[in-house]
C-alpha positions as CSV (number, residue, x, y, z in Angstrom):
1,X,-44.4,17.1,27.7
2,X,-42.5,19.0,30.4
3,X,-41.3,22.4,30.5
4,X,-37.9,21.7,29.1
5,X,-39.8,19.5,25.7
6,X,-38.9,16.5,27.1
7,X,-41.3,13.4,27.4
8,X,-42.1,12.3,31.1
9,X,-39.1,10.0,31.9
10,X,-36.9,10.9,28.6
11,X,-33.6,11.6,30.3
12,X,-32.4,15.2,29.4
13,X,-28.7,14.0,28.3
14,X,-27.2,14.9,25.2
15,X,-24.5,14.0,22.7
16,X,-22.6,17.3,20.9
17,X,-22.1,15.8,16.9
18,X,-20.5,16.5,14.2
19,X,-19.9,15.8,11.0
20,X,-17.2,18.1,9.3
21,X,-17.0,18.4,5.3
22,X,-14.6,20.0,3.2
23,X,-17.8,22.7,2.3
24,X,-20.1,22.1,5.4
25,X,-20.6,21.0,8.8
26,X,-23.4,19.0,9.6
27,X,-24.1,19.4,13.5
28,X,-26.7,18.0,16.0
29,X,-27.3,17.3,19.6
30,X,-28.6,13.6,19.9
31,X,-30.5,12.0,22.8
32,X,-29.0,8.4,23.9
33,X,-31.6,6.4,21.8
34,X,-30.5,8.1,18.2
35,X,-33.0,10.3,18.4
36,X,-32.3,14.5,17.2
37,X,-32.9,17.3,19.9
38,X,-31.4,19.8,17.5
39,X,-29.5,20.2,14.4
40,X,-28.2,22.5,13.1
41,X,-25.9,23.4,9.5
42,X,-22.2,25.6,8.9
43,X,-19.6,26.5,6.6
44,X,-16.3,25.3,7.0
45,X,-14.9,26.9,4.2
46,X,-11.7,24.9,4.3
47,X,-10.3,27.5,2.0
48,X,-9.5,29.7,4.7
49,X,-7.1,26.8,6.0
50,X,-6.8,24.2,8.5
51,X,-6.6,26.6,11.8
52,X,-9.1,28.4,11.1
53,X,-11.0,24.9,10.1
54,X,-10.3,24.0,13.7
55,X,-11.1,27.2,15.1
56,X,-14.5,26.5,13.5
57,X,-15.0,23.6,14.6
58,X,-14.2,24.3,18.5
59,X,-16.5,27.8,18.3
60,X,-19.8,25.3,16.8
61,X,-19.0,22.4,19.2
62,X,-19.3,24.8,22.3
63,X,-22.3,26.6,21.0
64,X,-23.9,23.6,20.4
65,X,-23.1,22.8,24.2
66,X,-24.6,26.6,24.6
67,X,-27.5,25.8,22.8
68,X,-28.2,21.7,24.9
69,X,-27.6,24.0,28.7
70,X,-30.2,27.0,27.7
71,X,-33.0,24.0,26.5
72,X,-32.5,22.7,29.9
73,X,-30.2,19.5,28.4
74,X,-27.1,17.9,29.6
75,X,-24.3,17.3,26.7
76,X,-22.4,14.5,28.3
77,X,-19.6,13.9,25.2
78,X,-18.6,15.1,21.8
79,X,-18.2,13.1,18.8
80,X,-16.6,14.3,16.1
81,X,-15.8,13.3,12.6
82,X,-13.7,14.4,9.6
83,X,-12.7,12.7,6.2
84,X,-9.3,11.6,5.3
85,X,-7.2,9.4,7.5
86,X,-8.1,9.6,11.0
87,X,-5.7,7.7,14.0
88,X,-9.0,7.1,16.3
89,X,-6.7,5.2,19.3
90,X,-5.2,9.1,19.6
91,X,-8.1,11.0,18.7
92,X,-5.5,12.6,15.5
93,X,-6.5,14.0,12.3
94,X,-3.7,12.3,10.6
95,X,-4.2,13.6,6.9
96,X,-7.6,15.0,5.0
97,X,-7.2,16.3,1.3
98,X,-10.8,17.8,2.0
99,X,-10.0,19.6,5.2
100,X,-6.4,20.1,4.8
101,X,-5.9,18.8,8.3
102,X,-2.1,17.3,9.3
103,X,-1.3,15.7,12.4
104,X,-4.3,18.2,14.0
105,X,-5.2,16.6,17.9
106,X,-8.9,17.5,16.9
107,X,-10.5,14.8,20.3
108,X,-7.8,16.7,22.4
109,X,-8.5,20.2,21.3
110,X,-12.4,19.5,21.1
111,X,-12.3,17.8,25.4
112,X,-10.3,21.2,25.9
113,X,-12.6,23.8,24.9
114,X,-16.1,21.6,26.0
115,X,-14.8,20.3,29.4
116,X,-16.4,17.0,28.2
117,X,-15.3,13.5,27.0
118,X,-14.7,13.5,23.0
119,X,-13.8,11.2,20.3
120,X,-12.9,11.5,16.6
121,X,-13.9,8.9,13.9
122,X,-13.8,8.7,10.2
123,X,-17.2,9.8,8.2
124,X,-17.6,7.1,6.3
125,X,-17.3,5.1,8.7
126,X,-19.2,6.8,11.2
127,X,-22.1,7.1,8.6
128,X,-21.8,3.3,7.9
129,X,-22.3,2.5,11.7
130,X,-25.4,4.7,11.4
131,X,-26.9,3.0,8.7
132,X,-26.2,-0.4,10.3
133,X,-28.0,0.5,14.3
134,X,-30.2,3.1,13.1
135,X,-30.9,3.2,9.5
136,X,-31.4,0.8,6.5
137,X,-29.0,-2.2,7.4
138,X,-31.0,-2.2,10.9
139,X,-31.4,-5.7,12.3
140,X,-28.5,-7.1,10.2
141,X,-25.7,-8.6,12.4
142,X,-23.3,-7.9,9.1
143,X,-23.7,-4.8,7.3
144,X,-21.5,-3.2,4.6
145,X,-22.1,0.4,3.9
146,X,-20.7,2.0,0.8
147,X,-21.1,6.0,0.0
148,X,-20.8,6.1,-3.8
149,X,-20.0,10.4,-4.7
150,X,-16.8,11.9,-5.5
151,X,-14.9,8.4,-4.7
152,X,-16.2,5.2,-3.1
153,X,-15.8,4.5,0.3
154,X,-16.6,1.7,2.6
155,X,-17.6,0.4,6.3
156,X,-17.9,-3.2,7.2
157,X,-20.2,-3.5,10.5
158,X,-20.3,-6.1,12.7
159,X,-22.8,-6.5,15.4
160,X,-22.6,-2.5,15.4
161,X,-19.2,-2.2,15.3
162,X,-17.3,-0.5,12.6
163,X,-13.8,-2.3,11.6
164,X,-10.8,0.6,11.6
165,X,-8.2,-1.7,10.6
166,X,-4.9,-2.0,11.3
167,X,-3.5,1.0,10.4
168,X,-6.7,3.1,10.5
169,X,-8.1,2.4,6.8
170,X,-10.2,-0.3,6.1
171,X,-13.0,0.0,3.5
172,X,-11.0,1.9,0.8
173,X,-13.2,-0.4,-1.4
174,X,-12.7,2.5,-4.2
175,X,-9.1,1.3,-4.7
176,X,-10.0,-1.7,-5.8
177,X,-8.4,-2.5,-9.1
178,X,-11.5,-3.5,-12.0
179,X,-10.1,-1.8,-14.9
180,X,-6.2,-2.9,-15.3
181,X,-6.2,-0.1,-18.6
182,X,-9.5,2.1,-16.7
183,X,-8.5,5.9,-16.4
184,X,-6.2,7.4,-14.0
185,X,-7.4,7.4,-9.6
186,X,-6.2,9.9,-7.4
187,X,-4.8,7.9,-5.4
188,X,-2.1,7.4,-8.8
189,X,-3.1,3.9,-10.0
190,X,-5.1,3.4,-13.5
191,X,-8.4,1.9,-12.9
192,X,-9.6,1.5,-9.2
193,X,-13.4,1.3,-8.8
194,X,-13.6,4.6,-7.9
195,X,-12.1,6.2,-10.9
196,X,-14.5,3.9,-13.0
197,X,-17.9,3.9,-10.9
198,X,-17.9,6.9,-8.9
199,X,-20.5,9.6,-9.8
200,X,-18.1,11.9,-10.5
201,X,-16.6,9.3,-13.0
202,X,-19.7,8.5,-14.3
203,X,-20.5,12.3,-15.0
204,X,-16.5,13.1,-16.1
205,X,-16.7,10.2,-18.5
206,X,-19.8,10.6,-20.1
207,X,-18.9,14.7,-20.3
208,X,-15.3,13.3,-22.3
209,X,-17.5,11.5,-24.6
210,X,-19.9,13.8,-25.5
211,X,-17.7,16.4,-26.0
212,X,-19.1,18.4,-23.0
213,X,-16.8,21.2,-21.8
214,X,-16.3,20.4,-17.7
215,X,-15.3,23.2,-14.9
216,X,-12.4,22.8,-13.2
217,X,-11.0,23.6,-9.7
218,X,-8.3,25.3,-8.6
219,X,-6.0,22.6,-9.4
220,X,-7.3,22.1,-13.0
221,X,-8.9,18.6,-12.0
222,X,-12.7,18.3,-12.9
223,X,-14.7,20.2,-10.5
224,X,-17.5,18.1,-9.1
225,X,-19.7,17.5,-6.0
226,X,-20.9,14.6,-4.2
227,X,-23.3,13.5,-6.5
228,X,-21.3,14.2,-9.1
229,X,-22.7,17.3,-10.7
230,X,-20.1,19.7,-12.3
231,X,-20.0,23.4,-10.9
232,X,-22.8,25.5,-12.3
233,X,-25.2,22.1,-12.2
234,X,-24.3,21.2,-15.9
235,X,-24.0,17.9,-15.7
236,X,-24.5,15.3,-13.0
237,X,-24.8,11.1,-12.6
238,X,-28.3,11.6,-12.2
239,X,-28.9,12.4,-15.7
240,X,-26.9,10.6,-17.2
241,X,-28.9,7.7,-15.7
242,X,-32.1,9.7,-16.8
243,X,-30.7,9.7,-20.3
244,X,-30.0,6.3,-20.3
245,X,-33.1,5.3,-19.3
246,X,-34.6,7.9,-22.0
247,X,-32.6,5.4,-24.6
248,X,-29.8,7.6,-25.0
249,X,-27.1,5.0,-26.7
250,X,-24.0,7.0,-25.6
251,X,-25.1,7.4,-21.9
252,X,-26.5,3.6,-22.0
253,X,-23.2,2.9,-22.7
254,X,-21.5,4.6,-20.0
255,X,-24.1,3.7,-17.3
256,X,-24.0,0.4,-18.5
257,X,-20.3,-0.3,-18.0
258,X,-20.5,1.7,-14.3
259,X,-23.0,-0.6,-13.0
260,X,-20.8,-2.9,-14.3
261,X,-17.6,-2.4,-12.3
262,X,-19.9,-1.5,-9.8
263,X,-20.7,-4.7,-9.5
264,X,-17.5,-6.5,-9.8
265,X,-16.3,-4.2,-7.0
266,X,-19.2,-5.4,-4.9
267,X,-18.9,-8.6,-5.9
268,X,-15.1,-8.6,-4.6
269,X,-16.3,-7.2,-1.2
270,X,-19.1,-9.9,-0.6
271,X,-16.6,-12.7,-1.0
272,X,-13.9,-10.5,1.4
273,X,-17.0,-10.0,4.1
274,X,-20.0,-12.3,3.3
275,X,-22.2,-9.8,4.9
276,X,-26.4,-10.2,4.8
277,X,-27.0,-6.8,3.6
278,X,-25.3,-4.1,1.5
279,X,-26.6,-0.7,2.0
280,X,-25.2,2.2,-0.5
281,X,-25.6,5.7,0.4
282,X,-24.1,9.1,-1.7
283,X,-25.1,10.6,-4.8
284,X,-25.0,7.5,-7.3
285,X,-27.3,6.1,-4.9
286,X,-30.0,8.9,-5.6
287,X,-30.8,7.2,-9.2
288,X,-33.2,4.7,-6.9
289,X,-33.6,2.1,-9.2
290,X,-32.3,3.0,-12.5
291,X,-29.1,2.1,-10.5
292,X,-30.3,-0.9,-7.8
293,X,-32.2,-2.5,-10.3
294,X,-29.3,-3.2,-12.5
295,X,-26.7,-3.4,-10.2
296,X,-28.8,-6.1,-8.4
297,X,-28.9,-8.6,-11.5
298,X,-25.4,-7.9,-12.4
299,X,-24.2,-8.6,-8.8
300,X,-26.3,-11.8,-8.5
301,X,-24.3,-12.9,-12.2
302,X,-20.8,-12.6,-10.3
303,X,-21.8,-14.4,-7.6
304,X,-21.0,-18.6,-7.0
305,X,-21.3,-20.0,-3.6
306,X,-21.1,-16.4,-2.2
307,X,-24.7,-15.7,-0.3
308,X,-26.2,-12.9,-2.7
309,X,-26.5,-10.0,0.3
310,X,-29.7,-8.0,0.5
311,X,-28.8,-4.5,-1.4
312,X,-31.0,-1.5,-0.3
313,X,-30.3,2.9,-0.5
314,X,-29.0,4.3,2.6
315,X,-32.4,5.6,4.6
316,X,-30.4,8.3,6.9
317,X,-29.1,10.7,4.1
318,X,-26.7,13.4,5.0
319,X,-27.4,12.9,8.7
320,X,-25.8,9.6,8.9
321,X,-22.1,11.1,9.4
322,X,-23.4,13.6,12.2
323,X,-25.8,10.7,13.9
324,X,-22.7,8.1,13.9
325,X,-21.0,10.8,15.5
326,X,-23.2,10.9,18.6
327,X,-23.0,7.0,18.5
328,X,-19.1,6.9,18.6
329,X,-19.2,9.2,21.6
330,X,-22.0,6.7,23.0
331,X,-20.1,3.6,22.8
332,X,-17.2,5.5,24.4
333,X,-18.9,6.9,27.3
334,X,-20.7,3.6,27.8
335,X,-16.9,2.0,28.0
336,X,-15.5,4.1,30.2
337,X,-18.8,3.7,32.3
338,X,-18.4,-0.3,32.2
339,X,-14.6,0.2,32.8
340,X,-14.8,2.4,36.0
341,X,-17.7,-0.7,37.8
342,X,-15.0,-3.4,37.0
């Protein structure tokens, strides 16, 4: 090793990442070959609104640059990326429910403060691209990555390049419609996939049916995380998975039918993408294979002359967002680079 911690001949460049969250901000420095130099975790606390979100995110971004000069490394770019609907061509956080950004110039604000190259992405989507180059859908030319927590998002990859769609929102595979008389979505339609399959519908539904109290949030809606436990840990997918598995005949019932419009939703996006493998990340995803094992059978009973795709858990966990961060900012810098020898 050398005096900085590098390897002989590991070059000493650096990406800035991060991965900004409604409740947290994951945040690392990666090397040009995926690997982490540091991470590190905050608050956003999106409570406090969306300037001082931004101010937050500027003040870790340039600390993070602190922290890559002092260890003798070179950041190079910034990634950055946020939930909601995010205009990538002009670096804008167009709209995020989570973050309460509107119209914020977050690549423009971020170049600003760092004095270096930035880009903005979607985290989904960024976390997808991880999966597909560095994680579980590795070596797959066509990779679909869905997170399965609150709601159900997707990314379809193809030779490691995440689709953005025309107007900036491809993947919204939670919006499919699998239950025409399913419960109400957020997005205002009865029965998309998410409001059916989610782990927070999954823990809601099982809660209204059991005659479980629930916690709500500040707008009276169900409060739940990612992995859809209600506040105060009370109740969560998870266990109702365990339960169901334990022979429980009311959350058998509710898994049961999940897994099933689970699988119809998958189903749908295999003949939309025919993609080899199908990697699921989020908290549904934790119950390993009190979910995959079902889910596999039921999605190979939907399929006809539809290739059945190879469906695996997600191997980068809550790093993937952060780590397709630093790729985003990668491919960019790698353009420009390309761009400037023509």
């Amino acid at each position: 090793m050398t005096a900085n911690g590098r390897r002989p001949g590991e070059s000493g460049d650096v990406v800035v990442a991060l991965d900004v969250g409604g409740t947290g901000m994951k945040c690392a420095l990666v090397r040009p070959d995926g690997t982490v130099a540091h991470a590190e975790r905050h608050a956003t606390d999106a409570g406090r609104g969306p300037d001082a979100v931004v101010g937050t995110v500027l003040d870790v971004a340039e600390g993070l640059a602190d922290t890559a000069h002092a260890a003798g490394l070179t950041p190079v770019a910034c990634g950055v990326v946020v939930p909601g609907v995010v205009d990538e061509g002009t670096g804008t956080a167009v709209w995020s429910a989570n973050v309460g950004f509107r119209d914020v110039p977050l690549r423009r604000l971020v170049a600003a403060r760092l004095g270096l190259p930035a880009v903005l992405g979607h985290d989904v989507r960024a976390g997808g691209l991880a999966e597909a180059r560095l994680g579980a859908g590795r070596g797959a030319a066509h990779v679909l990555f869905v997170a399965i927590g609150t709601g159900i998002a997707a990314t379809h990859v193809v030779d490691g390049r995440a689709a953005t769609g025309a107007h900036g929102a491809a993947g919204e595979i939670g919006h499919i419609l699998v239950r025409p008389d399913g419960p109400a979505c957020g997005c205002g339609r009865p029965g998309c996939l998410e409001a059916v399959a989610s782990a927070a519908a999954v823990a809601r539904r099982y809660a209204h049916l059991a005659g479980t109290p629930q916690p709500t949030g500040p707008d009276g809606s169900p409060a739940f995380d990612g992995a859809g436990a209600a506040a105060g840990g009370r109740l969560s997918a998870a266990d109702v998975a365990a339960l169901a598995a334990a022979g429980d005949p009311l959350a058998g019932r509710v898994w049961r039918e999940s897994v099933e419009a689970l699988a119809d939703g998958l189903a749908t996006g295999q003949a939309l993408f025919d993609v080899a493998t199908m990697v699921l990340g989020g908290g549904l995803a934790r119950a390993g294979s009190l979910l995959f094992d079902p889910l596999r059978a039921a999605l190979r009973d939907r399929l006809t002359f539809h290739r059945e795709p190879r469906l695996v858990p997600a191997a980068l966990g809550d790093q993937a967002g952060c780590l397709g961060a630093a790729l985003l900012a990668l491919d960019a810098r790698r353009e420009t680079a390309l761009a400037m020898d023509d």
